[in-house]
Structure formats: C-alpha cells, structure tokens
OpenMM code with the backbone's topology and positions (N, CA, C; nanometers):
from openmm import Vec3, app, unit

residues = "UNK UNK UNK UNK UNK UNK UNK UNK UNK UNK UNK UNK UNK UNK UNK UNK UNK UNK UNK UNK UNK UNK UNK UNK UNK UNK UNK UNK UNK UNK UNK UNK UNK UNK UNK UNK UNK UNK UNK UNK UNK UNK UNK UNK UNK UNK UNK".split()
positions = [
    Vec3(0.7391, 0.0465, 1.8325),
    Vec3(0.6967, -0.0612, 1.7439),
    Vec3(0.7553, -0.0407, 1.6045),
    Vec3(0.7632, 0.0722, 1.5687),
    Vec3(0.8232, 0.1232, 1.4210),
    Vec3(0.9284, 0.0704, 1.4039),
    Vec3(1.0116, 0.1341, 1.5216),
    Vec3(1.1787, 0.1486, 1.4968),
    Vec3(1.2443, -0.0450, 1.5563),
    Vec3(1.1227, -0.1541, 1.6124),
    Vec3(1.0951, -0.2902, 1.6106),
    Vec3(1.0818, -0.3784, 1.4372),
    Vec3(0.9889, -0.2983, 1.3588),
    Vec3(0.9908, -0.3414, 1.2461),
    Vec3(1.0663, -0.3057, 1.1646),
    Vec3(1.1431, -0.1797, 1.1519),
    Vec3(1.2739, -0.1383, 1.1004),
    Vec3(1.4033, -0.2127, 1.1250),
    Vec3(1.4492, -0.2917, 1.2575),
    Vec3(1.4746, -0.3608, 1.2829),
    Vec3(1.5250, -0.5052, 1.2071),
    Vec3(1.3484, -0.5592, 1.1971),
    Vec3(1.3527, -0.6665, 1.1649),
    Vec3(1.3791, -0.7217, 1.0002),
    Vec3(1.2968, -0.5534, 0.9665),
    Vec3(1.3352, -0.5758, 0.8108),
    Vec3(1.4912, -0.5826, 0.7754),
    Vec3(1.5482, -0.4779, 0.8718),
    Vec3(1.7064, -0.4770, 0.8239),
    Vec3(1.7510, -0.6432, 0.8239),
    Vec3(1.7400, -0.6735, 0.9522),
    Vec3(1.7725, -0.8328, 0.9687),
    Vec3(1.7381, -0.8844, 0.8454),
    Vec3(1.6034, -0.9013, 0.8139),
    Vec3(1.5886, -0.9686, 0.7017),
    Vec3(1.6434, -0.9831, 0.5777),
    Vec3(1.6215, -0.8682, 0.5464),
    Vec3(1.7097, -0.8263, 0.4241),
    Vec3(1.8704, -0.8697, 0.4215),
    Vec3(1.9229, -0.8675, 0.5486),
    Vec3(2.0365, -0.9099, 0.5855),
    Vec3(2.0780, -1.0695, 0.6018),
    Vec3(1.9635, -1.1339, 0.6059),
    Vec3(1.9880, -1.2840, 0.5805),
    Vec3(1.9937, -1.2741, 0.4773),
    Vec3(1.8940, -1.2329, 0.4046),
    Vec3(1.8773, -1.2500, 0.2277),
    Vec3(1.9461, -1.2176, 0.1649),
    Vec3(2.0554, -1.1365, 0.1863),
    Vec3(2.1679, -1.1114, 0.1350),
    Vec3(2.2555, -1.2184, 0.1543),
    Vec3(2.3052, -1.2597, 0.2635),
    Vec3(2.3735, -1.3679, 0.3260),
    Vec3(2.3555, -1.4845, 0.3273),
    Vec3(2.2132, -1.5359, 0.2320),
    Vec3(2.1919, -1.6705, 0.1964),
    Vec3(2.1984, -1.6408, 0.0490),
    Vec3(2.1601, -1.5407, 0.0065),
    Vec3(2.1671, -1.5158, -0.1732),
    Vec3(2.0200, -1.5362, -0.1865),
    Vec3(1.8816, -1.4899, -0.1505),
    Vec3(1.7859, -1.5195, -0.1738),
    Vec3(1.7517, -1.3989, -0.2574),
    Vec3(1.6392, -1.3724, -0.3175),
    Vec3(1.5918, -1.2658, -0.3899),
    Vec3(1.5559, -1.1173, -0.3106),
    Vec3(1.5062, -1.0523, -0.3872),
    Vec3(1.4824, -0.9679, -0.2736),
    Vec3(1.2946, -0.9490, -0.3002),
    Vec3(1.2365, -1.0394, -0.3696),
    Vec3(1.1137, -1.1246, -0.3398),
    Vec3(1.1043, -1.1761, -0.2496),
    Vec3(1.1287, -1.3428, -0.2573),
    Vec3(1.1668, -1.3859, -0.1228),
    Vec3(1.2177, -1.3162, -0.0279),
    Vec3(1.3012, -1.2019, -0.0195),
    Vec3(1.3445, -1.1602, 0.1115),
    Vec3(1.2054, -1.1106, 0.1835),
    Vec3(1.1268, -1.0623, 0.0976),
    Vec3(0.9995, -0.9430, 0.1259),
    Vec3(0.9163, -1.0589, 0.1798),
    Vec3(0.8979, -1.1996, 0.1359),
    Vec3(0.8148, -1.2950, 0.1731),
    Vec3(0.8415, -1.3150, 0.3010),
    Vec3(1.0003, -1.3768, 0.3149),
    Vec3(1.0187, -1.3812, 0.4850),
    Vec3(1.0080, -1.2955, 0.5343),
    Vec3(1.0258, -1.1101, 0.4940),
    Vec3(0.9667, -1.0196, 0.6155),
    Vec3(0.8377, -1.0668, 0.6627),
    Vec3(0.7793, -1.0398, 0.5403),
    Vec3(0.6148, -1.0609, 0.5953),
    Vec3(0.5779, -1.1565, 0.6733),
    Vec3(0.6432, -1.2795, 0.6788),
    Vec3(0.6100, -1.3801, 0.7651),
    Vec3(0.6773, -1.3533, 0.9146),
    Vec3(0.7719, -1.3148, 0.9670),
    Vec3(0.8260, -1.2839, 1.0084),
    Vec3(0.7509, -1.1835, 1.0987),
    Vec3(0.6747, -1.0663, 1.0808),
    Vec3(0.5894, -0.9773, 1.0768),
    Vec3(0.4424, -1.0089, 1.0990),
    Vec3(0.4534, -1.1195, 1.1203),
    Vec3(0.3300, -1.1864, 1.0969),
    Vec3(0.1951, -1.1556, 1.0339),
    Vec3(0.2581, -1.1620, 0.8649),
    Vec3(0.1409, -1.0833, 0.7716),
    Vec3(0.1012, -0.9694, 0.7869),
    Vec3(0.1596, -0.9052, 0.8742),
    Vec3(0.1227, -0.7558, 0.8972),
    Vec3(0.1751, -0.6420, 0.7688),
    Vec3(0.1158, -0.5562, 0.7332),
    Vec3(0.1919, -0.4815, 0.6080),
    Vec3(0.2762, -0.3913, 0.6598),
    Vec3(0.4061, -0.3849, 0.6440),
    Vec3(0.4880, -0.2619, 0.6838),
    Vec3(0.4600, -0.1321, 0.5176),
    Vec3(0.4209, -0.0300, 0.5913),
    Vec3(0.4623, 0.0896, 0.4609),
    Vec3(0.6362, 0.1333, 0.4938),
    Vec3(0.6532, 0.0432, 0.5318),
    Vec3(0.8185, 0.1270, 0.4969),
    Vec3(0.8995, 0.0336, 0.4208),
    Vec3(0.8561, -0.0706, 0.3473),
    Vec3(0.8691, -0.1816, 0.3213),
    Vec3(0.9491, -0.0901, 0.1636),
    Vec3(0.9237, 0.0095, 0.0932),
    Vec3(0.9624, 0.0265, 0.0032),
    Vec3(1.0670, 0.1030, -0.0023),
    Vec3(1.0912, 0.1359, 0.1187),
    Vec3(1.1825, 0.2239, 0.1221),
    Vec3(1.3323, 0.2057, 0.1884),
    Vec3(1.2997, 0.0595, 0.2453),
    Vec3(1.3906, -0.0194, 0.3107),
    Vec3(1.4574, -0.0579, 0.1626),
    Vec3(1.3825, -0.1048, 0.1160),
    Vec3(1.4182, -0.2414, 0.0143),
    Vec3(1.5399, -0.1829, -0.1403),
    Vec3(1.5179, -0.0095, -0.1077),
    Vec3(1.6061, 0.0513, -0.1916),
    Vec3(1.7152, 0.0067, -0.1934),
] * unit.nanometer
topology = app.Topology()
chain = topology.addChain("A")
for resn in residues:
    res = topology.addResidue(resn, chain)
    for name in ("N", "CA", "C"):
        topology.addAtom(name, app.Element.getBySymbol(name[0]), res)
C-alpha cells in the first residue's frame, strides 16, 4: 500500500509539473486522488 501511494504521489507531482500547476495544488490533487487520506510521506516527496 506504501510503495501504491509513493507511486501515486510521484505521478502527481509529475502532472503538476507537466501542466505547470503549483506545488499546492499539486498536494490538493494528491489528496484527492488519495481519497483524503493523509500520506506522512507527503513531505518528503514534495522536496
């Protein structure tokens, strides 16, 4: 499940790069994405 949400954040972050969104908004679509669930690795991705 971890190495599922590690995953998804990369993706994410990886649109958000690739549309030019913030990396606010990027954290918004994780979370939705995630379905409101809190990732703690969320800060360490986002470096």
């Amino acid at each position: 499940m971890r190495l599922l949400q590690q995953l998804v954040a990369i993706a994410a972050v990886a649109f958000g790069g690739a549309t030019g969104v913030s990396a606010a908004q990027g954290n918004a679509l994780r979370t939705l994405i995630l379905g409101g669930h809190r990732v703690h690795t969320t800060a360490t991705l986002s470096q």
